[in-house]
C-alpha positions in Angstrom: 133.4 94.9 78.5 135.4 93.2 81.4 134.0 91.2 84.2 133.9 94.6 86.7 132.1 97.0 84.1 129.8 93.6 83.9 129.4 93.5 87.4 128.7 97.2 88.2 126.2 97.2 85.4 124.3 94.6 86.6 124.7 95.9 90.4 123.5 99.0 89.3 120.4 97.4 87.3 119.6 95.6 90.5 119.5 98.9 92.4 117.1 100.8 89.7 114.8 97.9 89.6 114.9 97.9 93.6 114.3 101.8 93.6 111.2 101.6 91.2 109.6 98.9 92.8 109.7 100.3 96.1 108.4 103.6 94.6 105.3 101.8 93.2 105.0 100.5 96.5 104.7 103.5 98.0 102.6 105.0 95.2 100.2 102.1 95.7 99.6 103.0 99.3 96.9 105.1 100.7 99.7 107.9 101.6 100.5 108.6 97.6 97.3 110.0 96.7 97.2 112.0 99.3 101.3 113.0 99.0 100.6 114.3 95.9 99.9 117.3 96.5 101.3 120.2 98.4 98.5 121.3 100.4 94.8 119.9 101.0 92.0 120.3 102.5 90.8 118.4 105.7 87.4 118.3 106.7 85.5 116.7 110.0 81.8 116.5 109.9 78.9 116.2 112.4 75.6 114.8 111.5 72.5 113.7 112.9 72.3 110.7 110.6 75.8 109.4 111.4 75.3 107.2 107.9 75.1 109.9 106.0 78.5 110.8 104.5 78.9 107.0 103.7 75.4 105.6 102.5 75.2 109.3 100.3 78.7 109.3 98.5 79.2 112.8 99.9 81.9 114.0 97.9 82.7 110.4 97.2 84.0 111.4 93.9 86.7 114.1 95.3 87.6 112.7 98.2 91.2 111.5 98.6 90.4 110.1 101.9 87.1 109.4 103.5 86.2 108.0 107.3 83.8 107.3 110.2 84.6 108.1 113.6 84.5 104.6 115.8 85.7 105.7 119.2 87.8 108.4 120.7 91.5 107.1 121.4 92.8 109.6 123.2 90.7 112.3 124.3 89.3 114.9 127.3 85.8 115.1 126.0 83.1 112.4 124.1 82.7 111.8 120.7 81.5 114.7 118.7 82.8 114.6 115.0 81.1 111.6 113.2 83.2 111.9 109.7 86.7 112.9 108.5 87.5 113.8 105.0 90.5 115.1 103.0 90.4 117.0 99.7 92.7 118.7 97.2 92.9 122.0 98.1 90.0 123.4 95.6 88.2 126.4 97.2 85.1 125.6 95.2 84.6 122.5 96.9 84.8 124.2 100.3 82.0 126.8 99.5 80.2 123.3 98.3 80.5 121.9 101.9 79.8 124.9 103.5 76.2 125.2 101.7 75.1 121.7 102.6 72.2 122.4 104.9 71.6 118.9 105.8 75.5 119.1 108.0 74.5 119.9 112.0 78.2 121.2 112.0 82.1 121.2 109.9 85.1 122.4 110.7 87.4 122.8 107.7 91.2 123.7 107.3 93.8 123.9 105.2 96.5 121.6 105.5 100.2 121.8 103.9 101.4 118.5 103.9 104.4 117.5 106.0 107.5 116.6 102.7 108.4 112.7 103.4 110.6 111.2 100.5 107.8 108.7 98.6 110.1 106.3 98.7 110.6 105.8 102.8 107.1 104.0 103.0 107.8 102.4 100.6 110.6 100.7 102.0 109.3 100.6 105.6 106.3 98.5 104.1 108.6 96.6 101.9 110.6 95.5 105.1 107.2 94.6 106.9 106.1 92.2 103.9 109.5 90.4 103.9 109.3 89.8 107.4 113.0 92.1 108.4 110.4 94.3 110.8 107.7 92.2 113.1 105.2 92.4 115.3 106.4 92.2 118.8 104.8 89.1 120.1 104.6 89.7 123.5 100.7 90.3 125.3 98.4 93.0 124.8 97.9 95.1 127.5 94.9 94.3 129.7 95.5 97.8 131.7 96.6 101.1 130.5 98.2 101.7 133.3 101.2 99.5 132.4 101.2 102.1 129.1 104.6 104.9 129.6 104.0 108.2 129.2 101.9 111.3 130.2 98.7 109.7 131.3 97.2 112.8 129.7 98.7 111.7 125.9 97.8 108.0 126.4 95.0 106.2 125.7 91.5 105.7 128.6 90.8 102.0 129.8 87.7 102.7 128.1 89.7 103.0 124.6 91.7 99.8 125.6 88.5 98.3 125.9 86.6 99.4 122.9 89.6 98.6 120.8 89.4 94.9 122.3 85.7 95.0 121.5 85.7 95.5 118.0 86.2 93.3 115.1 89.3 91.8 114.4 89.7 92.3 111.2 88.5 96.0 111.1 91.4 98.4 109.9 91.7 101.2 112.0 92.9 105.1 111.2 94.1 107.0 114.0 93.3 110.6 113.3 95.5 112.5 115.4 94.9 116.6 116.5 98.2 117.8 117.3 98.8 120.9 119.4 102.6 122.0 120.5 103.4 123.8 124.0 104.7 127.4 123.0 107.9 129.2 123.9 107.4 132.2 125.8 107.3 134.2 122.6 104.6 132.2 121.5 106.9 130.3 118.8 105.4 126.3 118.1 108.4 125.4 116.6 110.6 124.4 118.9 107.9 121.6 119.7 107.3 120.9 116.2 110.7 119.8 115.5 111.0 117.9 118.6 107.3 116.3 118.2 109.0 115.0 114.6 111.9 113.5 116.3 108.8 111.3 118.0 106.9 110.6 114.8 110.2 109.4 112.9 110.1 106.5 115.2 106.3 106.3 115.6 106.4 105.5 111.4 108.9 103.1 111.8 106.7 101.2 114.4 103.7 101.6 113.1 105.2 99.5 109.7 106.7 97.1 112.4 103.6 96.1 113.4 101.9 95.8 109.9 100.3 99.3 109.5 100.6 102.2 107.0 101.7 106.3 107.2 98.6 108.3 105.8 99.4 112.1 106.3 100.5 114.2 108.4 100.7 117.9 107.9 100.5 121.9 109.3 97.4 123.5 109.7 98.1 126.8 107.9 94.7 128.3 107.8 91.4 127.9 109.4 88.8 127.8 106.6 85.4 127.2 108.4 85.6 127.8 112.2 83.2 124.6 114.7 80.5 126.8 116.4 78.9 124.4 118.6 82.1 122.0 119.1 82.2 121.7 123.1 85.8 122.7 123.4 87.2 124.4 120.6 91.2 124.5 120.7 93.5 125.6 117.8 95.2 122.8 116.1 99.5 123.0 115.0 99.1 119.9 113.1 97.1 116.7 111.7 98.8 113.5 111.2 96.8 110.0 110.9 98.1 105.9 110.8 96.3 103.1 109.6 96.8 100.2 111.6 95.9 96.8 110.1 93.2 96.0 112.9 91.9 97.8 116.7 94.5 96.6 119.0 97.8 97.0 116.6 98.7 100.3 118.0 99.3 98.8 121.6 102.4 96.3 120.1 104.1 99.3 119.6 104.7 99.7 123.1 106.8 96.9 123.4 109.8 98.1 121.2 112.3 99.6 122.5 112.7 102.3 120.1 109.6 103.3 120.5 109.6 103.6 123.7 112.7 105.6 124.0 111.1 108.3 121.6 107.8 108.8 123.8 110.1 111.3 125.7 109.8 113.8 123.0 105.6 112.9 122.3 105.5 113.8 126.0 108.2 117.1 126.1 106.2 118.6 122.6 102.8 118.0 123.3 100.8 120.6 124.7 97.4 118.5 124.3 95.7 116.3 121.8 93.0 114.3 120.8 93.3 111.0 118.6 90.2 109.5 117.2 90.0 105.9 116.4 88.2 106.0 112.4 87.2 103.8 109.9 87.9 104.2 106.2 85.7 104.2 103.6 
């Protein structure tokens, strides 16, 4: 064999070894279990006893993802759901959540999952632990009023503040409720595809500063309708970040590409709602 077939073998070794372990990367993240499938089911709960989803192991055992709300992020009305759950899309385990009379209230839908190549977070991660993509280190924020964008998109003072007052050390999920302004045929997609535009650079900074993609997806069919939920409004899409601690999420604004992309976040969103959650 001469010295370029040598060469191009081993090159092309390198490469396959690179690809695989960046695959297990990504299929060792929170995102693959949940990527594996096409379509799932997301559930929020209230209860009275806010410990009771977590102290009982409700649906422990089929959960893909489980969560307590903490605070709401970005929101027009106060805390109402107290857990968040995804599922595989098994219609026996929605009749299952429906019956349980000790829930005060669920909203349940159907979620096909937004198709991401397994092995970008991967790499985006990868980048983050070999220190190519860092953590801006300029200061937090001590106003949100210094924050760009459509003050109604953006986070309260008050979620500034409870962000500042929780642990350090506490990982936080950003569960986000996304809803797309229409055209005047009623068509979402148009803001879909530019609200993607956005979250293609929100990914990339939210592995810059050291947190993970989780889902994101379309909400294709309401399963169980909220009855008593203060103000109801139908949902395009669900997406959610985990951030390695409270106050990660405000680094982003200081890099310059994500700042750039809040221009389509502001042009596609009709409203949302983004609740701050912890895993469990």
């Amino acid at each position: 064999m001469s010295v370029a077939l040598k060469s191009l073998a081993v090159l092309l070794t390198a490469l396959g070894l690179a690809a695989l372990s960046l695959w297990i990367l990504a299929a060792r993240q929170p995102s693959g279990a949940i990527h594996n499938h096409e379509s799932v089911i997301f559930v929020a709960i209230k209860h009275d006893d806010a410990s009771f989803v977590k102290s009982s192991g409700f649906l422990g055992e089929k959960a893909l993802w489980r969560a307590s709300a903490a605070f709401p992020f970005i929101s027009d009305i106060e805390q109402y759901w107290t857990d968040y759950l995804i599922l595989p899309d098994d219609p026996s385990l929605v009749t299952g959540i429906v019956h349980v009379g000790e829930l005060a209230e669920v909203y349940i839908a159907q979620v096909e999952l937004t198709k991401i190549p397994s092995i970008v977070p991967g790499l985006l991660r990868a980048q983050h632990l070999v220190g190519l993509t860092r953590r801006p280190n300029g200061p937090l924020p001590t106003s949100t009023d210094v924050i760009e964008g459509r003050r109604d998109v953006l986070p309260t003072q008050a979620s500034l503040d409870a962000a500042l007052a929780m642990d350090s050390n506490t990982q936080v999920t950003m569960m986000n409720f996304l809803a797309y302004f229409p055209t005047p045929t009623g068509d979402k997609e148009p803001g879909r595809r530019t609200y993607r535009r956005y979250g293609q650079e929100a990914i990339k900074a939210v592995h810059m500063v050291g947190g993970q993609f989780l889902f994101s997806g379309t909400v294709t069919k309401v399963l169980q309708e909220a009855k008593g939920h203060p103000a109801p409004v139908v949902w395009d899409d669900l997406a959610a970040m985990i951030y390695p601690d409270p106050t990660a999420i405000f680094y982003m604004e200081q890099d310059a590409a994500y700042i750039k992309a809040l221009g389509w976040r502001d042009d596609s969103l009709e409203r949302t709602r983004v609740i701050a959650t912890v895993s469990y």
